[in-house]
C-alpha positions as CSV (number, residue, x, y, z in Angstrom):
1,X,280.3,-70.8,125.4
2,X,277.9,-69.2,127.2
3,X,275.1,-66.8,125.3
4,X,274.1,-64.0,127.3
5,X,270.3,-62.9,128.1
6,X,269.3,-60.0,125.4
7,X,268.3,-57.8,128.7
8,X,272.0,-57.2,129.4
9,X,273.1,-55.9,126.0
10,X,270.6,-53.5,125.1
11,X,271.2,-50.6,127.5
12,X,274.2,-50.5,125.3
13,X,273.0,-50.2,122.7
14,X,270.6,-47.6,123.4
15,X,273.1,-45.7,124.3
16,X,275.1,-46.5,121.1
17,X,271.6,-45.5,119.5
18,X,271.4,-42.1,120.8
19,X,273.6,-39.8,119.0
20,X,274.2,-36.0,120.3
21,X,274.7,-33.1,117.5
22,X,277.8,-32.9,116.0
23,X,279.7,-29.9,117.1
24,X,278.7,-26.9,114.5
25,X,282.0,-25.2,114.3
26,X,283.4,-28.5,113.5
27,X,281.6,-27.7,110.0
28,X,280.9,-24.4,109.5
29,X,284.9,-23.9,109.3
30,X,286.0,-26.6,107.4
31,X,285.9,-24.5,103.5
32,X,287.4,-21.5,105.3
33,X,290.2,-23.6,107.0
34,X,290.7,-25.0,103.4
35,X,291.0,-21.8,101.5
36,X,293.5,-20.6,104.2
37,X,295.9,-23.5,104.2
38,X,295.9,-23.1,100.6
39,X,296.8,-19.7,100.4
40,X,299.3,-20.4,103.3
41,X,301.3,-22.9,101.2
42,X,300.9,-20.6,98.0
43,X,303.0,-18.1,100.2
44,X,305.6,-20.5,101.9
45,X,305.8,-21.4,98.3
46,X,306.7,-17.8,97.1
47,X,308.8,-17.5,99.7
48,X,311.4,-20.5,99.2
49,X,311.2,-19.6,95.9
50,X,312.5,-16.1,96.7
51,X,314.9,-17.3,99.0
52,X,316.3,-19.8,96.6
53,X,316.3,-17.5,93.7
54,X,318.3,-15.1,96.5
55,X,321.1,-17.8,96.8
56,X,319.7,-18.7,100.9
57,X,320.0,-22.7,101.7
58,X,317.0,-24.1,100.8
59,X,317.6,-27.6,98.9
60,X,315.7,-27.8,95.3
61,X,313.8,-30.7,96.3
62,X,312.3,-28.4,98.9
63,X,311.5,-25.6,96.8
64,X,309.9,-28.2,94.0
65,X,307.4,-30.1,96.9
66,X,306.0,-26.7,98.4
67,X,305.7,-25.6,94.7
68,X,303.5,-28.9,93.9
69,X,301.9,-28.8,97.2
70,X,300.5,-25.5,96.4
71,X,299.8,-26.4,93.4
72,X,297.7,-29.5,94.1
73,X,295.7,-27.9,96.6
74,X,294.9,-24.6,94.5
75,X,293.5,-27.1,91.8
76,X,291.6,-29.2,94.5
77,X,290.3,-25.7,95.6
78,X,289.1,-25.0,92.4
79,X,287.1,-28.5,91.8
80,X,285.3,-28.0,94.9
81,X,284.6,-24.5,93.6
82,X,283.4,-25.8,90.4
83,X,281.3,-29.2,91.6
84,X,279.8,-26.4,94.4
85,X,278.5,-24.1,91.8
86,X,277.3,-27.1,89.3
87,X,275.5,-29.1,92.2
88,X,274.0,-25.6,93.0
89,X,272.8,-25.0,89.3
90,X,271.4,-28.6,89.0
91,X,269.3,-28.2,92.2
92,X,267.7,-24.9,91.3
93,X,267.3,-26.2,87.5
94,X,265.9,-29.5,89.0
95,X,263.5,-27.3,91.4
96,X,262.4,-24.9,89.0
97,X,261.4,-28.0,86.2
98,X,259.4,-29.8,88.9
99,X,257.6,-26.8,90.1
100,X,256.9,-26.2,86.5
101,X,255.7,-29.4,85.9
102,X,253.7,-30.0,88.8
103,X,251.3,-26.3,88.2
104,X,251.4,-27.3,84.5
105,X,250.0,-30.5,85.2
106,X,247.8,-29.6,87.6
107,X,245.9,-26.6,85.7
108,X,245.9,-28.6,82.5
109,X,243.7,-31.6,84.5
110,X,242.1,-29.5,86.0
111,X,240.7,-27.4,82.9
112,X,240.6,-30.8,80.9
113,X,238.1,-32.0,84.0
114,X,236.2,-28.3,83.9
115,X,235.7,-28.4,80.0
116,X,234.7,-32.3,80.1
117,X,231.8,-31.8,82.2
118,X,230.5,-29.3,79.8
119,X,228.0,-29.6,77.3
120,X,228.3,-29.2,74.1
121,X,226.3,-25.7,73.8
122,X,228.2,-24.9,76.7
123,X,231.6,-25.6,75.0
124,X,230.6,-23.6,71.5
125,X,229.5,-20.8,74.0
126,X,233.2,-20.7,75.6
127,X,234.6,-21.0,72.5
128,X,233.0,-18.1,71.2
129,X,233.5,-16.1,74.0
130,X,237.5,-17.3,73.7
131,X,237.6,-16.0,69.9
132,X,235.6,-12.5,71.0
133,X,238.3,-12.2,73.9
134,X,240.9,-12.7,71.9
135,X,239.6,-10.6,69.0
136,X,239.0,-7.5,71.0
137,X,242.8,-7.7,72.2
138,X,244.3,-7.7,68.8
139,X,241.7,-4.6,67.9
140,X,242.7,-2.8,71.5
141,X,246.6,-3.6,71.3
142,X,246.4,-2.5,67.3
143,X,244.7,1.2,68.6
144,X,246.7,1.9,71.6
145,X,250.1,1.6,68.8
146,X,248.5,4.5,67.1
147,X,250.8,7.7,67.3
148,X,248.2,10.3,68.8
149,X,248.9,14.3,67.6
150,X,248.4,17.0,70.0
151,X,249.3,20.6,69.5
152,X,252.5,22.0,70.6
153,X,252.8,25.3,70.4
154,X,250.0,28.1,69.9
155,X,249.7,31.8,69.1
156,X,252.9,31.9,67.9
157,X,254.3,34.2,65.3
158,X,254.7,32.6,62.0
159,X,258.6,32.7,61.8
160,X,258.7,30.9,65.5
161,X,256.3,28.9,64.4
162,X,258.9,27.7,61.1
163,X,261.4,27.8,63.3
164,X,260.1,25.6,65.9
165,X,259.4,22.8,62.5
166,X,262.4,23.4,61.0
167,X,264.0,21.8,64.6
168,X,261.3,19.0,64.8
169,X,262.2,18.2,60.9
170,X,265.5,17.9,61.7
171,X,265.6,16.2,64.7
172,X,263.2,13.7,62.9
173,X,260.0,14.3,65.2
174,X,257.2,13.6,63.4
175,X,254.7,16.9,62.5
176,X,251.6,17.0,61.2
């Protein structure tokens, strides 16, 4: 048996190595082909149906295998359907929870790092300045939810005037 020198065999497989992109409508129409040959044996279905129920020759056992034909591939249409939209909800649910995690974790060391490094004046003094934040919200958020009055109408005669209440009372507007 003879063995052959390395040198001779590896032009081949370089050339095995090197592969060329696949052929895009090769892939791009493979769903669509799919949903139309599905549909396609939905309708020959229908149609030796009809002609059977119409008394033409077409043998039972015909009619029965393009009825589970169609049927088979409507329900394998549907699982790729359904695994399609669940791999796409598990990607984006996946993507969304790391991106979360990742700005959560990073501000979190970062201000545990920041507020380390302080002193302990320095960390009362934030505090503080937190609570006084904070405080002035509540007050500002608890004003702006005030109701504020203005005046409506003037110079008007005094049964306008009852008239124009009289509406606002019953409508439920509040006067004052």
């Amino acid at each position: 048996m003879a063995v052959e020198a390395i040198g001779s065999i590896m032009p081949e497989m370089i050339k095995l190595g090197k592969t060329e992109a696949p052929d895009k409508k090769m892939f791009d129409n493979v769903l669509t082909q799919f949903i139309t040959d599905t549909n396609k044996s939905q309708l020959d279905s229908s149609k030796l149906v009809e002609d059977f129920a119409s008394g033409k020759e077409v043998e039972l056992h015909d009619v029965m295998i393009a009825g589970e034909k169609a049927k088979t591939n409507l329900q394998l249409l549907m699982e790729i359907r359904n695994k399609s939209v669940d791999m796409y909800k598990e990607l984006t649910r996946d993507a969304s929870i790391v991106a979360g995690i990742n700005l959560n974790n990073n501000l979190a060391k970062y201000g545990m790092e920041v507020f380390n490094k302080l002193s302990m004046q320095q960390r009362v003094l934030l505090g503080g300045i937190v609570a006084v934040t904070l405080i002035l919200l509540g007050v500002t958020i608890f004003f702006m939810n005030e109701p504020t009055y203005s005046t409506l109408y003037s110079n008007l005669a005094q049964e306008d005037a009852s008239k124009v209440v009289e509406t606002l009372t019953a409508q439920k507007f509040l006067t004052k």
